[in-house]
C-alpha positions in Angstrom: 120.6 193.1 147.2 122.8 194.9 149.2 126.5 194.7 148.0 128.9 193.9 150.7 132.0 195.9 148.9 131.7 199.3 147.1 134.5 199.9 144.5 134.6 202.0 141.7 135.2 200.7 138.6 135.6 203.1 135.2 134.9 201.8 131.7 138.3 203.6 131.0 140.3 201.5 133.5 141.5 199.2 131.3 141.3 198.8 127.1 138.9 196.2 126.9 136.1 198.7 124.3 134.1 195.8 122.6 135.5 197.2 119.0 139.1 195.7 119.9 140.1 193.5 117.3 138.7 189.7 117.5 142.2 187.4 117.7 140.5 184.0 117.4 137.4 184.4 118.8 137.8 182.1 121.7 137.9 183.1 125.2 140.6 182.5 126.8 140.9 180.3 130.4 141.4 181.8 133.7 144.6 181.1 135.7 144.3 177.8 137.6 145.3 176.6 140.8 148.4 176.4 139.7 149.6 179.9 139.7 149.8 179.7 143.4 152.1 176.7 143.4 155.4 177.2 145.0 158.6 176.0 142.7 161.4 175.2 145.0 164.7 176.0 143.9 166.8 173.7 142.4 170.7 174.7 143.8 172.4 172.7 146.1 174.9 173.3 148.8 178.6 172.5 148.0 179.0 173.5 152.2 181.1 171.2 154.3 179.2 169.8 157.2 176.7 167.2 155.4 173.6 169.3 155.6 174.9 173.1 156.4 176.2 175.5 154.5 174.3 177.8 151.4 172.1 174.8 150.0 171.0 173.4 153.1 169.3 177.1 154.1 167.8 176.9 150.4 166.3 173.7 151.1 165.2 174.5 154.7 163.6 177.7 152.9 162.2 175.1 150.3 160.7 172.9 152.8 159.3 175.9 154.8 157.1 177.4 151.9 156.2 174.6 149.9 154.6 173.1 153.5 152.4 176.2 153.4 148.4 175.6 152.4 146.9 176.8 149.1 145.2 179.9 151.0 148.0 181.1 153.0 150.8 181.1 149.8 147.5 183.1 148.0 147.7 185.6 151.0 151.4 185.6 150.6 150.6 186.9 147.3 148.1 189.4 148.6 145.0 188.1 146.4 142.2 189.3 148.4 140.0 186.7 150.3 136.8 188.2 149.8 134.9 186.3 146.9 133.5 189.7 145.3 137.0 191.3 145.0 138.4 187.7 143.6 135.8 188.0 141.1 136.6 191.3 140.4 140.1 190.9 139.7 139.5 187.8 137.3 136.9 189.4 135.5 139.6 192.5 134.8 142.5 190.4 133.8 140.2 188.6 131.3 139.1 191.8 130.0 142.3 192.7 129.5 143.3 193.1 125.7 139.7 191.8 124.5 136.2 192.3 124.9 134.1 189.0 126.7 130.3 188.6 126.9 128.9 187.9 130.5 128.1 184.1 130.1 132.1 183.7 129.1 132.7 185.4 132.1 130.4 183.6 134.4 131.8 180.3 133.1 135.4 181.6 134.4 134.2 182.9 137.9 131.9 179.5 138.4 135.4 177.3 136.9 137.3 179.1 140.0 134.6 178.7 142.6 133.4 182.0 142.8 130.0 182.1 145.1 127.1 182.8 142.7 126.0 185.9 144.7 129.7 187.3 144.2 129.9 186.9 141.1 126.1 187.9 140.2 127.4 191.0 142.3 130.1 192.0 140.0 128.8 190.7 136.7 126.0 193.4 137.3 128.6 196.0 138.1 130.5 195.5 135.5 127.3 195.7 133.2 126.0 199.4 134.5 129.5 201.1 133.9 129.8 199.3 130.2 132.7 197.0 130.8 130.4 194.3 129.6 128.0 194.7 126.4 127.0 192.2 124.5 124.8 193.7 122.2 128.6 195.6 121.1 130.4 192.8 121.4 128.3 191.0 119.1 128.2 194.0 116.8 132.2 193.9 116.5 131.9 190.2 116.2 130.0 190.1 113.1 132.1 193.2 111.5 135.3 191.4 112.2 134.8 187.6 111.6 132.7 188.9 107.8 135.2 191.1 107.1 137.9 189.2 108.3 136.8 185.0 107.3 134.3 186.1 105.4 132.0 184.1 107.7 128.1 184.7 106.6 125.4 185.2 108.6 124.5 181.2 109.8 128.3 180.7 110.8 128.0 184.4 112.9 124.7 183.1 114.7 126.3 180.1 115.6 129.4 181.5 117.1 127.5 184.2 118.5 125.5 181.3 120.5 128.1 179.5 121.5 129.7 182.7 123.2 126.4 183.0 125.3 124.7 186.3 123.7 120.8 186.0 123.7 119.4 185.6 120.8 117.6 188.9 120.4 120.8 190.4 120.1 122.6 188.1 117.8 119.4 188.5 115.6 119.9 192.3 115.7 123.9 192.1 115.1 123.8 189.5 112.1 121.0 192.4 110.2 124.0 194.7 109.6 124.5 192.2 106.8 122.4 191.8 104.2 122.4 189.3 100.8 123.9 191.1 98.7 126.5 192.1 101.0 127.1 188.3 101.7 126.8 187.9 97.7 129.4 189.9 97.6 131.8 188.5 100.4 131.1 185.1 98.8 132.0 186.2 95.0 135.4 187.4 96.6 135.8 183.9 98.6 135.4 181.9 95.5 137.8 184.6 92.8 140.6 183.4 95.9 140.3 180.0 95.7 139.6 179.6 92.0 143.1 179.2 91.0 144.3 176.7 93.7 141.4 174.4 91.6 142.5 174.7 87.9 143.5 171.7 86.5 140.7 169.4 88.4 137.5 167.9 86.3 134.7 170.7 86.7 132.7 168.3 89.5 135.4 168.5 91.7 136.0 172.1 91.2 132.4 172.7 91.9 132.1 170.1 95.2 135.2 172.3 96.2 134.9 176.0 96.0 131.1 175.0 97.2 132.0 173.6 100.1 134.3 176.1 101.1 131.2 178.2 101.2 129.3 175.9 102.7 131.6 176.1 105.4 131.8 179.5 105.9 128.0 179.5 106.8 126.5 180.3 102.6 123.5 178.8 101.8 123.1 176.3 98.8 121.3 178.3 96.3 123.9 181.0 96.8 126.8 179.0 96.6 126.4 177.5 93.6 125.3 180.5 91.6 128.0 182.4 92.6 130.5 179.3 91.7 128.5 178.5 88.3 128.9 182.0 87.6 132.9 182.1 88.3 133.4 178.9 86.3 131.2 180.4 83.0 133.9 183.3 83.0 137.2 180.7 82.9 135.0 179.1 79.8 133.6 176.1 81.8 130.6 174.3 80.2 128.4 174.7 83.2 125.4 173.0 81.6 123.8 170.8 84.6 125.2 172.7 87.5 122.1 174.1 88.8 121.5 170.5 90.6 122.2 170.7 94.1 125.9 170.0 95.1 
């Protein structure tokens, strides 16, 4: 396909490395229409004459740009007409300040009307020069949201999925854990809540420090060894636990 602008773009343009620190994991929206909307001032005149004087050329002004159509206040503005630098410049500010896989991105350029072919164009682009990587994205996914919520490996895969990264490469993020690691992660989870539970009938503490895990993306067998096992050292009788929760 031949691309109808040349621009160069550097993966050092802007901070957006995929090892940026996840804030919430959510992508964030793309400016709507209504950035472009005019907001007519609100002074009036205190001019003699009726409708002269200071707030009568404030409202004339008023009249004047609101009246103007959604393109020409965006030309005003000097955002570029052509669909491939319009997707360029939405994909950048939304790189800005945190890493975004390409589906994520797609979704913002198709929500503002982006031609496919533009924004196939730049997606591609922004790919060779490494301002888009999912397989690192997912990497510092995984390291931050373990480390960070203690999140194990089924919760990762599933946020992982919902942020468009192909399988493949979730499967090959999420192996940088292993059991014992999320063993581990879990046995810290439960030691953090344990307190918050004292005073409760052992069932409840149980059906509560396992859910938590449960939550969190731990399987069954895991969770309630590693909460059987933190309940033996407060001197709970733990006879019976090993039925399912």
């Amino acid at each position: 396909m031949t691309r109808r602008t040349e621009w160069p773009v550097s993966a050092t343009d802007h901070h957006t490395g995929p090892g940026h620190e996840f804030a919430a994991g959510h992508m964030a929206e793309p400016e709507d229409a209504s950035e472009d909307a005019y907001e007519p001032e609100t002074g009036r005149g205190q001019g003699s004459g009726g409708g002269f004087g200071e707030g009568a050329g404030r409202r004339a002004r008023s009249r004047t740009r609101s009246s103007g159509s959604p393109s020409s206040s965006r030309a005003e503005k000097g955002e570029p007409r052509d669909p491939v630098e319009q997707a360029r410049n939405i994909c950048l500010r939304l790189l800005t300040g945190t890493p975004r896989t390409r589906k994520q991105l797609a979704d913002a350029l198709r929500k503002r009307e982006i031609p496919d072919e533009a924004a196939e164009e730049v997606l591609s682009r922004f790919e060779d020069v490494g301002l888009i990587d999912d397989a690192a994205f997912a990497d510092a996914w995984v390291e931050s949201r373990h480390h960070g919520r203690g999140l194990a490996r089924r919760a990762l895969v599933r946020e992982l999925r919902t942020k468009g990264v192909d399988s493949a490469v979730i499967d090959e993020a999420v192996a940088q854990l292993d059991s014992e690691q999320e063993e581990v992660t879990a046995r810290e989870l439960v030691a953090r809540k344990l307190r918050s539970t004292r005073g409760l009938d052992r069932d409840k503490r149980l059906r509560r420090l396992a859910g938590m895990l449960a939550r969190k993306g731990y399987g069954e067998g895991m969770a309630l060894r590693v909460v059987r096992q933190a309940l033996e050292e407060e001197g709970e009788d733990t006879e019976g636990l090993d039925e399912p929760f």
